[in-house]
C-alpha positions as CSV (number, residue, x, y, z in Angstrom):
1,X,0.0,0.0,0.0
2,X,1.8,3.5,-1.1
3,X,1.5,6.6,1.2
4,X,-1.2,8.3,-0.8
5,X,-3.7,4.9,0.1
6,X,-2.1,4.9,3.4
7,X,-3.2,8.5,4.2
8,X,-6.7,7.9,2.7
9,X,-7.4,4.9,4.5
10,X,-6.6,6.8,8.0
11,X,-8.5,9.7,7.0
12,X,-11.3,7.2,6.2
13,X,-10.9,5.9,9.8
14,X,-10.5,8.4,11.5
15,X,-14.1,10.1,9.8
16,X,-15.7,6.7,11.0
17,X,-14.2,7.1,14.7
18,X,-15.7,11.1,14.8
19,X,-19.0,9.9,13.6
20,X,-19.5,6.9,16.0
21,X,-18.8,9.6,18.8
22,X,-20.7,12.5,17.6
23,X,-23.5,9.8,17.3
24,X,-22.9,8.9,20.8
25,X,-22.7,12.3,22.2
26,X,-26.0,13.2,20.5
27,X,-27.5,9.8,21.7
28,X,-26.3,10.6,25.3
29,X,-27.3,14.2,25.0
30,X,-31.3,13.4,23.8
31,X,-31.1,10.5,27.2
32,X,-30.8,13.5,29.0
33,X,-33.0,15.6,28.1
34,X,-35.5,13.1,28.0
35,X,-34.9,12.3,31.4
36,X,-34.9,16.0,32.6
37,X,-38.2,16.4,30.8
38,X,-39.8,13.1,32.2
39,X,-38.4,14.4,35.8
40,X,-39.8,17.4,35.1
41,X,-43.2,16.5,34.1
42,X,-43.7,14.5,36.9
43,X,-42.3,17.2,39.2
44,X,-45.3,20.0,37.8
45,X,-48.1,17.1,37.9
46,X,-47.4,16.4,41.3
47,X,-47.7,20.5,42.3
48,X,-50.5,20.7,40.0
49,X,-52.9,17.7,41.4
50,X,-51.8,19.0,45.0
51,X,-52.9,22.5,44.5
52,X,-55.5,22.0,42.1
53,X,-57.2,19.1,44.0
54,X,-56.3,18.8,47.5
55,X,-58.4,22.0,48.5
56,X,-60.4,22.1,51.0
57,X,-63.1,24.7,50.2
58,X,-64.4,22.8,46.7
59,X,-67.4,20.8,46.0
60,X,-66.6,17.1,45.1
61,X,-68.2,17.9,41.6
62,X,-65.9,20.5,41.1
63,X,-62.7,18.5,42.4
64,X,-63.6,15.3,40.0
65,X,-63.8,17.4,36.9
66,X,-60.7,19.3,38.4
67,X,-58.9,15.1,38.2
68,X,-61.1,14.9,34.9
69,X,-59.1,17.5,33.2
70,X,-55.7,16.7,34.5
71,X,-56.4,13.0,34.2
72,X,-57.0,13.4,30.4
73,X,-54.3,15.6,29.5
74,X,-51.2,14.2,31.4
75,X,-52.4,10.6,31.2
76,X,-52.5,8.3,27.7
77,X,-56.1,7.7,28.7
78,X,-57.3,5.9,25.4
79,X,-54.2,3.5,25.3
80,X,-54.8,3.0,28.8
81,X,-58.4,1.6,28.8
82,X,-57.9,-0.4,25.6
83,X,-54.5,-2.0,27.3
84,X,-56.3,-2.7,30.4
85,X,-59.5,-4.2,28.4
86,X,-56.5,-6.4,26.7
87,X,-57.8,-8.9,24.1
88,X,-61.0,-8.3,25.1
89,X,-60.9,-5.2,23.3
90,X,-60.7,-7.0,20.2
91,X,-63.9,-9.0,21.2
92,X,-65.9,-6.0,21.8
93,X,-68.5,-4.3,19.8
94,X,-68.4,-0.8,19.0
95,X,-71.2,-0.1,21.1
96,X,-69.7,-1.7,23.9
97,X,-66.1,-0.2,23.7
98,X,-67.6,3.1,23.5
99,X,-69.7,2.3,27.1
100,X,-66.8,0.9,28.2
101,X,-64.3,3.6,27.3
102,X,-67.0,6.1,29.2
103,X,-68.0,3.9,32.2
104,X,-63.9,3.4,33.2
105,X,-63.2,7.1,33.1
106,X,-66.0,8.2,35.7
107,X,-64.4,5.1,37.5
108,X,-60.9,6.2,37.8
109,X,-62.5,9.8,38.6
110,X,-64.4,8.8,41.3
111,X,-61.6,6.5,42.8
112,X,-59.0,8.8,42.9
113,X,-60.3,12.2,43.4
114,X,-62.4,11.7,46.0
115,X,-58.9,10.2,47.8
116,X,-57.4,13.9,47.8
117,X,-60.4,14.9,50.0
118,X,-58.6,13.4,52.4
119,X,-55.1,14.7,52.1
120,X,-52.9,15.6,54.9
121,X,-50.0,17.0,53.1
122,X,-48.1,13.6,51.5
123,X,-45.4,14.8,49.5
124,X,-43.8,12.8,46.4
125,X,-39.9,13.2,46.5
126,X,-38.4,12.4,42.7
127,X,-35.1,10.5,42.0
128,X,-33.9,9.4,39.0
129,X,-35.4,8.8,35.5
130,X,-34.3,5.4,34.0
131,X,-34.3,5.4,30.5
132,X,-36.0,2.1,29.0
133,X,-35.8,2.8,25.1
134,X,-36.3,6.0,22.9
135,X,-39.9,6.7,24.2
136,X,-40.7,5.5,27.5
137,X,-38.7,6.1,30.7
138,X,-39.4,5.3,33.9
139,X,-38.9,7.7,37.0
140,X,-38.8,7.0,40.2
141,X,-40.4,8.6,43.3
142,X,-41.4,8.1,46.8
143,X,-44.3,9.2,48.5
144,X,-43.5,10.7,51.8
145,X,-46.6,10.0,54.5
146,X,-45.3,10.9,57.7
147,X,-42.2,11.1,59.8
148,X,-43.2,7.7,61.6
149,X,-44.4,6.1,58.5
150,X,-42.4,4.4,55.6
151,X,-42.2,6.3,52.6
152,X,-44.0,4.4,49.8
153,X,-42.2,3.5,46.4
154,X,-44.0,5.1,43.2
155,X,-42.4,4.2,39.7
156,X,-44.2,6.7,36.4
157,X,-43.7,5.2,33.4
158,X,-43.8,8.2,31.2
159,X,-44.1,8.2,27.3
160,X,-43.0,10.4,24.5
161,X,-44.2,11.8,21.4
162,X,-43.4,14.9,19.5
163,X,-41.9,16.5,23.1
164,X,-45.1,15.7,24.5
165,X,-45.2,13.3,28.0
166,X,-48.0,11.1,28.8
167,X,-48.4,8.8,31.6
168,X,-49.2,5.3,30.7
169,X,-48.7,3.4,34.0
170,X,-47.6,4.0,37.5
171,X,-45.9,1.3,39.8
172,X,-46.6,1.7,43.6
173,X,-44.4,-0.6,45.4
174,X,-43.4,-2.9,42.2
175,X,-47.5,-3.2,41.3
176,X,-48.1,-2.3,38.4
177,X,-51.7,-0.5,38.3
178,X,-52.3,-1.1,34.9
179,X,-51.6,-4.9,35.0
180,X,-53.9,-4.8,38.1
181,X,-56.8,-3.5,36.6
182,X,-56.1,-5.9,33.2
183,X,-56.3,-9.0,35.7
184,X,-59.3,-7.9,37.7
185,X,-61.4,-7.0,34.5
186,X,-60.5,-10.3,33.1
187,X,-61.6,-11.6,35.8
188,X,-64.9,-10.3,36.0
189,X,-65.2,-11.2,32.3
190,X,-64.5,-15.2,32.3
191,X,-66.7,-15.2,35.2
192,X,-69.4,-13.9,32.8
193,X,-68.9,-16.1,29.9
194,X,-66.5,-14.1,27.9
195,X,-69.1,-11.2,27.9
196,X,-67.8,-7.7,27.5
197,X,-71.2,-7.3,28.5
198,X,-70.7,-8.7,31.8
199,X,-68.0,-6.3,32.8
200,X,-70.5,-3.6,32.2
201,X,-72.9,-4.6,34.0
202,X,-70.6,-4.6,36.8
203,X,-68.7,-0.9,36.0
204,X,-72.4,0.2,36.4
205,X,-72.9,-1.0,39.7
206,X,-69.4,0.3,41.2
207,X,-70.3,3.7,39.8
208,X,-73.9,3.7,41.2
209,X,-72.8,2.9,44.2
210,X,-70.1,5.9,44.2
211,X,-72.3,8.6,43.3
């Protein structure tokens, strides 16, 4: 090989090497800054449900559709009742997917913001984002009860798209919610003969009895 190849085959390498770790930087760079923005969006829906919900001076109307609102903006609601309905979903007729996709968000309304009614000033501490691939992260938090009371752990998995951040599950002490409610709705549907129907029925009942 004469010096003129020589030369060109090192310039060729050394072109390679830069672009490998400009690629890297960029790659680590864009980690990041997800992970600053995940932390971050966690960090302003935890002061936002706290002042928003945990007033004391509201009417329980007002403090659902107060959870309503912030439910469906932070929260990938849609992928998050067709996940939990699981193949179900597939099973189910229009008619009943469009019940079924109203009847579980007055559910998860009523269930968790009638809790902040009772709220005696938990705080949620946030530690590190863990970045799982290049749109979901999971970051970590722990919600602090009480000076005599273990803090409890609370794991976001947080989504992105287009520099938006969605919630689509949260982990409370390894548990994941979302499997939960899968299971139980599962559950309630084998025991009814594989009727969406069935499930319902029963989503029907829970709300009845919560209004």
């Amino acid at each position: 090989m004469n010096r003129r190849s020589v030369l060109g085959w090192m310039q060729s390498v050394v072109l390679a090497v830069t672009i490998i770790i400009s690629g890297g930087a960029l790659a680590n760079a864009d980690e990041a800054a997800f992970a600053d923005g995940a932390k971050k969006f966690i960090q302003n829906l935890t002061v936002d449900a706290i002042n928003s919900l945990a007033v004391a001076d509201i009417e329980k109307t007002e403090r659902r559709e107060r959870f309503r609102r912030l439910m469906l903006d932070k929260f990938a609601f849609k992928g998050i009742a067709k996940w939990v309905l699981g193949r179900y979903w597939r099973r189910a007729s229009a008619d009943e997917r469009k019940e079924f996709m109203t009847l579980f968000e007055e559910l998860m309304v009523i269930t968790y913001a009638d809790r902040f009614e009772t709220y005696s000033g938990e705080k949620i501490e946030i530690g590190k984002a863990e970045i799982r691939n290049s749109k979901d992260a999971l970051v970590h938090s722990k919600l602090i009860r009480g000076e005599n009371t273990e803090p409890v752990d609370v794991i976001w998995r947080v989504r992105r798209t287009d520099e938006m951040f969605k919630i689509v599950d949260v982990m409370v002490e390894g548990l994941s919610m979302g499997l939960t409610q899968q299971k139980e709705f599962s559950s309630v549907i084998r025991q009814n003969g594989g009727k969406v129907n069935g499930l319902l029925v029963e989503l029907r009942k829970r709300l009845k009895s919560n209004t």
